[in-house]
PABAZA-172256 format. One record per residue (C-alpha): residue in one letter; x, y, z. Coordinates in steps of 0.5 Angstrom, whole numbers, padded with zeros to 4 digits, always signed. Last residue first. Example, Ala and Ser with C-alpha at 12.3 -4.5 7.8 and 13.67 -1.06 7.14 Angstrom:
! PABAZA-172256
S+0027-0002+0014/A+0025-0009+0016/
This chain:
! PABAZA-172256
X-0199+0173-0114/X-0203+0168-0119/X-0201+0170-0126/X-0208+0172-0130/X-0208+0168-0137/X-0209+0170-0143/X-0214+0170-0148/X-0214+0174-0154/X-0221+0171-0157/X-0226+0167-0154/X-0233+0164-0157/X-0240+0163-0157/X-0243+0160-0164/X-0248+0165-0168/X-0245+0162-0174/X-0242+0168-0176/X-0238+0168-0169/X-0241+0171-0162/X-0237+0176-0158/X-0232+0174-0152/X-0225+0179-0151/X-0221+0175-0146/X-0219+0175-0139/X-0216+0169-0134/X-0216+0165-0128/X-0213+0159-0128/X-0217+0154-0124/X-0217+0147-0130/X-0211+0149-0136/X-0209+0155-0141/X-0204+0155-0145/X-0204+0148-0150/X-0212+0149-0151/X-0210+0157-0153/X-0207+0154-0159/X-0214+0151-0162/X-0217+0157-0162/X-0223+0158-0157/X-0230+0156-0157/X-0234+0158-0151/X-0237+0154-0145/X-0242+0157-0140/X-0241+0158-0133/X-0245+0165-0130/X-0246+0172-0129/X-0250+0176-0133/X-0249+0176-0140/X-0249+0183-0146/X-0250+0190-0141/X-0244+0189-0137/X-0241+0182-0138/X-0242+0179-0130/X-0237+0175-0128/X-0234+0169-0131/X-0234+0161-0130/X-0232+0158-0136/X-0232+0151-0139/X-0227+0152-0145/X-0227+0149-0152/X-0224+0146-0158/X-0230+0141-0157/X-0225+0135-0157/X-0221+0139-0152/X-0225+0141-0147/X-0223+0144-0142/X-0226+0145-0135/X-0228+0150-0130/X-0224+0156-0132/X-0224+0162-0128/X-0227+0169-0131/X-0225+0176-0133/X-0229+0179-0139/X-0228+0184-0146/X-0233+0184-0150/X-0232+0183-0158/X-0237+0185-0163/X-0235+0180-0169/X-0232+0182-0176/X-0237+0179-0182/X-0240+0187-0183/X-0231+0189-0184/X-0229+0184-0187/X-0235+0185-0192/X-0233+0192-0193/X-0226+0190-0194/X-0227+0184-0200/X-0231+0190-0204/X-0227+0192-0209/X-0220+0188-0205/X-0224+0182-0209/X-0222+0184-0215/X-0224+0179-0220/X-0231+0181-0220/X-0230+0188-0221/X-0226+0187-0227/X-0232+0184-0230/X-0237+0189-0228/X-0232+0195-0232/X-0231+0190-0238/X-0238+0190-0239/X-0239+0197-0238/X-0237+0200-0245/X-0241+0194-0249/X-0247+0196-0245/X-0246+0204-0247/X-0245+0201-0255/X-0252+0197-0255/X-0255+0204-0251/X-0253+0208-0256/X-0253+0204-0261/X-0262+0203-0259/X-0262+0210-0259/X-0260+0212-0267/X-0265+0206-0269/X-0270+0209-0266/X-0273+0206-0258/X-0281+0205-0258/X-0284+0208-0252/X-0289+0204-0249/X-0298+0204-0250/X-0297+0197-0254/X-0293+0193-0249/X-0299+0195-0245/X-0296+0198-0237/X-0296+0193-0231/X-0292+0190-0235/X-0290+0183-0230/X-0285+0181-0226/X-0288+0182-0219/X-0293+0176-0222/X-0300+0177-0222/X-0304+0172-0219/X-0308+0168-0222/X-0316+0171-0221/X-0320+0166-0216/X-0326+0162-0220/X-0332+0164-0219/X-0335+0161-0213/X-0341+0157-0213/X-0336+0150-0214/X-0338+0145-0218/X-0338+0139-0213/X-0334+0132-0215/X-0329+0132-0211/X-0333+0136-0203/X-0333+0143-0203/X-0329+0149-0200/X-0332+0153-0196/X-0333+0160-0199/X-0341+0159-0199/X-0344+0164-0201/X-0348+0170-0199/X-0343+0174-0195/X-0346+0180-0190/X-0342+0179-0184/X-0344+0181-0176/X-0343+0174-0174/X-0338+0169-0177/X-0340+0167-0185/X-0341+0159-0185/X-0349+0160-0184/X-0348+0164-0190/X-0352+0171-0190/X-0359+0171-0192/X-0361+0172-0199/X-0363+0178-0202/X-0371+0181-0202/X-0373+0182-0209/X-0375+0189-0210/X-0380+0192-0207/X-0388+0192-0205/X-0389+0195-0199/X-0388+0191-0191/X-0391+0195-0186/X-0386+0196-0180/X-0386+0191-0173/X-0384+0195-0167/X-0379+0192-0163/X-0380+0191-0155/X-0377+0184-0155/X-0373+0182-0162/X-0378+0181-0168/X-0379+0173-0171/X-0380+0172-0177/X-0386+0169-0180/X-0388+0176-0183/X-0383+0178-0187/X-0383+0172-0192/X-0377+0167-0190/X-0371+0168-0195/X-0369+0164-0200/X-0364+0159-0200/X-0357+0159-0200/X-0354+0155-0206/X-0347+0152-0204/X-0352+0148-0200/X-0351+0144-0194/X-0347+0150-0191/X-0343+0147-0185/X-0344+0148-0178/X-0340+0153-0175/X-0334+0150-0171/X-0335+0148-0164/X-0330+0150-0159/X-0326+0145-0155/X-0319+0148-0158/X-0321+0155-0154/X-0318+0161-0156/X-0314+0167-0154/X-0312+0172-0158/X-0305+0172-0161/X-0300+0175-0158/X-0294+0181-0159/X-0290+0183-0155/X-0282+0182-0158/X-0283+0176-0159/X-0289+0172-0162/X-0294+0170-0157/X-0298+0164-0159/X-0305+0163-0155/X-0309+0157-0151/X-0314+0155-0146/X-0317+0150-0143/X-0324+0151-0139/X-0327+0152-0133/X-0334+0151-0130/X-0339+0155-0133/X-0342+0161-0128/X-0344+0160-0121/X-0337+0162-0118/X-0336+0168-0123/X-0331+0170-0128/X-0330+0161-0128/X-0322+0159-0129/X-0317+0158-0134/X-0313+0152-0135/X-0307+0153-0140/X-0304+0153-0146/X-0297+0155-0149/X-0296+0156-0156/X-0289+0160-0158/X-0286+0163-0164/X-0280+0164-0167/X-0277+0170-0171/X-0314+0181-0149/X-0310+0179-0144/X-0309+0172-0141/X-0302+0171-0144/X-0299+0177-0141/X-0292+0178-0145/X-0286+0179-0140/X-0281+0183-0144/X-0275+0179-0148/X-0269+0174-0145/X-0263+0175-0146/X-0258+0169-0143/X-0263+0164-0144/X-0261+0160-0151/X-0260+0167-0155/X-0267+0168-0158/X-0270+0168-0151/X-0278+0169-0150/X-0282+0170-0144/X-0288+0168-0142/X-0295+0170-0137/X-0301+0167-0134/X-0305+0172-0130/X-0308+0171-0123/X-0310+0179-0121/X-0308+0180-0113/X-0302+0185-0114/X-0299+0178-0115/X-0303+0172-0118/X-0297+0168-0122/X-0298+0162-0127/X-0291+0161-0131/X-0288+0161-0139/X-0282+0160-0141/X-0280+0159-0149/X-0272+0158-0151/X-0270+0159-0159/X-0262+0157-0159/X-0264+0151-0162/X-0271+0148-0160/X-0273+0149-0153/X-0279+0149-0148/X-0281+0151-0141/X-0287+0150-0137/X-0286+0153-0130/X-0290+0150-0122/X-0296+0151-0120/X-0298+0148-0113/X-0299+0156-0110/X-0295+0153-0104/X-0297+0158-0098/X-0294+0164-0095/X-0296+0168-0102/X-0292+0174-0104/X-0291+0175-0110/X-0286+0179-0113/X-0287+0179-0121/X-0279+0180-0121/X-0279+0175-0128/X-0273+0170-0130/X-0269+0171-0123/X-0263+0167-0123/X-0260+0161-0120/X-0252+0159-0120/X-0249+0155-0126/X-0250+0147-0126/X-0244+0144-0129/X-0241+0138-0134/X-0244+0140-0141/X-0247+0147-0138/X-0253+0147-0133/X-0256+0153-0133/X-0261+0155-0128/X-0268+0159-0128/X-0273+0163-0122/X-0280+0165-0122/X-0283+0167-0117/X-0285+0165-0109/X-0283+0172-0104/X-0284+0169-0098/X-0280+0175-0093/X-0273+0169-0092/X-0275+0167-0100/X-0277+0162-0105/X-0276+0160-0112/X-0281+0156-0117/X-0278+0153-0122/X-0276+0153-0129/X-0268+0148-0132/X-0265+0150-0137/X-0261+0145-0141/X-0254+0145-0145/X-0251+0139-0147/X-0249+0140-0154/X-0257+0143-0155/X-0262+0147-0151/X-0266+0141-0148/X-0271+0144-0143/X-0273+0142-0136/X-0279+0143-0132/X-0280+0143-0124/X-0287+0143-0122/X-0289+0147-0114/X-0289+0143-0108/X-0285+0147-0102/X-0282+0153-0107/X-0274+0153-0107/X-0270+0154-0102/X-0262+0150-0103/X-0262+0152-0111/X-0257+0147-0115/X-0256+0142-0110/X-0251+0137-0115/X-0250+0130-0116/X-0245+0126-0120/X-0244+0120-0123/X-0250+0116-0121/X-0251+0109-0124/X-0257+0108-0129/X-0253+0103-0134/X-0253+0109-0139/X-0251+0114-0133/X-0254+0119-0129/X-0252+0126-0128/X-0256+0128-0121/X-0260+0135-0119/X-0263+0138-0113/X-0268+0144-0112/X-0269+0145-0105/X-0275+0145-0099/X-0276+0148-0093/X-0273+0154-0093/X-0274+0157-0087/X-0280+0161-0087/X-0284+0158-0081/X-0277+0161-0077/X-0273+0154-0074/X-0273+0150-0069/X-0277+0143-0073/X-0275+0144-0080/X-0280+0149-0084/X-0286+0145-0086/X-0286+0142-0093/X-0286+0135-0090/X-0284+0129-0094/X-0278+0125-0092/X-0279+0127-0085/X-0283+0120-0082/X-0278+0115-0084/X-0272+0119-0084/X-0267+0123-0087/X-0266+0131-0084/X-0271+0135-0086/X-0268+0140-0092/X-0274+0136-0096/X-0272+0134-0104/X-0275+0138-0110/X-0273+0135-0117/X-0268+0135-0122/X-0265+0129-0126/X-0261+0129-0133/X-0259+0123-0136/X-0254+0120-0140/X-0254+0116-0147/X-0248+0119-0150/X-0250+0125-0151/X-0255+0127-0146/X-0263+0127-0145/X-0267+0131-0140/X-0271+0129-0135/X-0276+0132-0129/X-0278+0130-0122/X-0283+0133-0118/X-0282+0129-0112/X-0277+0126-0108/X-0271+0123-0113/X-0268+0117-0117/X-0270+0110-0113/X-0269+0104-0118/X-0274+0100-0121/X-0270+0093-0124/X-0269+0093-0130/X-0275+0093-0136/X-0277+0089-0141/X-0281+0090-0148/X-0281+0098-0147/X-0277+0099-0153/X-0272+0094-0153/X-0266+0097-0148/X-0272+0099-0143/X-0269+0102-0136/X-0273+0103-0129/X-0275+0109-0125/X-0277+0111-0118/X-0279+0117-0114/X-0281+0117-0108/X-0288+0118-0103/X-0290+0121-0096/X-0291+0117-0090/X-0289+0111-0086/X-0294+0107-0081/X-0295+0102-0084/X-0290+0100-0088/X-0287+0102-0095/X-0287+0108-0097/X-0291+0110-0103/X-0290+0110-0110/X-0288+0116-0115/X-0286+0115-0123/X-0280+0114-0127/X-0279+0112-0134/X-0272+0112-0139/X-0273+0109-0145/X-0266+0107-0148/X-0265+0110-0156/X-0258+0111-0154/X-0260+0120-0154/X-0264+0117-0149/X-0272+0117-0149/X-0276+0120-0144/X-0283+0118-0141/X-0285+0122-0134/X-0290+0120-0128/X-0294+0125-0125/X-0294+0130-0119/X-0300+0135-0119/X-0306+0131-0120/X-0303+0126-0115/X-0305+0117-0117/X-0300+0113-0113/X-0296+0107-0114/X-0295+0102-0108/X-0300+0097-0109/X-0295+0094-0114/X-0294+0093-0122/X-0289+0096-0127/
């Protein structure tokens, strides 16, 4: 792609995605054509040869566009669109329409379904007030699922954290991920980054409430439908890395730099740490050399030098490889092929089955015991086979610990889905388990020729062994 019209923008920028086709998806932002038009738009154009040629460019969204893959070589498009009516010179103004209270929404989320030939299939409002200018980042939960972070925005300007599900065919309403309660009355420019693998899901955002800026996550093991406490990623099962810019203590200290940290649910984190830093020089002999005499070095300020006495042999200093405060005196870096190692050799493990006892100092078993034990063995071999061919011994107990916790729920089917032997349903809030939403849930085969799209219906919903969400007992309520 090549024209004047492309702009540069540090917080908005350009996107590279590849369909579950193998088709390159690229978008980018240009300006508006004509002299006196304001604003920008997003593009994107097509690549069925790995970039080698493109499709014509194509308008796709406003601003702070993101992509997600889909089965069948489709796309999913959010971003941030005015709330202005169309127009040259009202297309990307982040006021509150003219006439209406400064905190009127200004802005909102929307979404579109792309097809693989770049065709719109449908196209969604999934929040109508969002934050004026704030990222937007999607995250792929698998079968068709994604998650979608973004800045939200309130009537009293309150601008946290706020998620929405789009399940196979349908977005669910929006919902607070963390109630950090910022109150700001401008755009912070800083939007969520989120990230998926499996079930696995990782948020993390920047707020500055109460007055102290903070970069924060959250962790979800169940797709997004739980989520763990919030872990304070600028304090001092899977796990989550996230970065960030970190700004000077001081305005007359060092400029900022990029951070880093995992956090591990439940609360836990690793210290922060910067992936610019230095290491430590390597030592440049895995001898250490002698120590300098005591009256060449150096004394701290304010320090009174004592008179050396004869003794023993000073030690060598610590490694330079050491961290600070240790007392090593070797190298334990490993060495180059071809260098003897300084180090003794590091002793074999011992295996967990080892004697831990000499062979020699251990009772030895007379004759009489060594038949008691041989004819006490002979005795229970029987036993131990029988149990292993009845399956009622122990097959109760494992019915039991496999059965499923069921909970009852009451919702509305949106869609159904018989190649996948599912529901799309749109329910109620289940106390305690899921909050209200639209999600999609295997059924049992003969509940697809009972149930259709808009019947209301409850069932008892629970998760199999496979961690797969299902519904059983369903029945549907007869419209009165």
């Amino acid at each position: 792609m090549s024209t004047t019209q492309l702009i540069e923008n540090w917080a908005d920028f350009a996107t590279l995605a590849v369909g579950t086709d193998g088709q390159l998806w690229a978008q980018w932002f240009q300006s508006r054509a004509g002299e006196d038009a304001h604003g920008y738009d997003g593009w994107c154009a097509r690549s069925r040869d790995g970039g080698a040629t493109w499709s014509t460019p194509a308008p796709l969204g406003h601003e702070f566009v993101s992509l997600a893959p889909l089965s069948g070589g489709r796309v999913l498009a959010v971003w941030l669109e005015s709330t202005h009516p169309a127009g040259a010179d009202a297309g990307h103004d982040h006021a509150a329409p003219a006439g209406k209270d400064a905190a009127a929404p200004a802005m909102r989320l929307k979404s579109r379904l792309l097809a693989p030939d770049g065709s719109t299939l449908q196209d969604w409002v999934v929040d109508p007030d969002v934050c004026t200018c704030c990222q937007t980042t999607l995250a792929h939960l698998g079968g068709d699922r994604v998650v979608v972070a973004y800045r939200g925005h309130t009537a009293d300007e309150i601008r946290d954290q706020r998620l929405a599900f789009f399940n196979q065919s349908i977005w669910g309403p929006p919902r607070p991920l963390h109630a950090d309660g910022w109150k700001i009355p401008a755009c912070p420019v800083n939007g969520p980054a989120a990230d998926a693998r499996g079930e696995s899901l990782a948020i993390a955002w920047f707020t500055a409430a109460h007055d102290t800026a903070r970069v924060q996550a959250k962790l979800s093991r169940d797709g997004g439908i739980t989520f763990g406490p919030a872990l304070p990623s600028t304090s001092a099962g899977p796990s989550a890395a996230s970065t960030w810019s970190s700004s000077p203590t001081t305005p007359r200290s060092s400029p900022g730099s990029r951070r880093n940290r995992r956090a591990t649910p439940p609360v836990s984190t690793s210290a922060a740490s910067s992936p610019t830093a230095r290491s430590p020089p390597r030592c440049s002999s895995p001898t250490p050399a002698p120590p300098a005499p005591a009256a060449s070095r150096a004394s701290p300020p304010g320090a009174t030098a004592a008179p050396s006495s004869a003794g023993p042999t000073p030690r060598a200093p610590p490694c330079a490889c050491a961290p600070r405060g240790s007392t090593r005196r070797r190298c334990a870096r490993p060495q180059r092929p071809g260098r003897r190692s300084a180090l003794p050799p590091a002793p074999r493990p011992r295996s967990k089955f080892a004697l831990r006892t000499p062979a020699s100092t251990l009772p030895k078993l007379t004759p009489m015991k060594q038949r008691l034990l041989l004819a006490a063995l002979l005795l229970l071999s029987p036993v131990a086979a029988l149990r292993a061919q009845d399956p009622s011994a122990h097959g109760a107990n494992a019915a039991k610990t496999a059965a499923p916790k069921l909970h009852p729920l009451k919702g509305v089917v949106v869609d159904v889905f018989a190649d996948k032997q599912s529901l799309l349903v749109k329910h109620e809030e289940v106390p305690g388990v899921m909050h209200a939403m639209t999600m999609a849930f295997h059924v049992e085969a003969s509940v697809l020729a009972q149930v259709k799209k808009g019947d209301a219906i409850t069932a008892l919903m629970g998760r199999d062994e496979n961690k797969k969400w299902i519904l059983r007992d369903v029945k549907v309520v007869p419209k009165s």
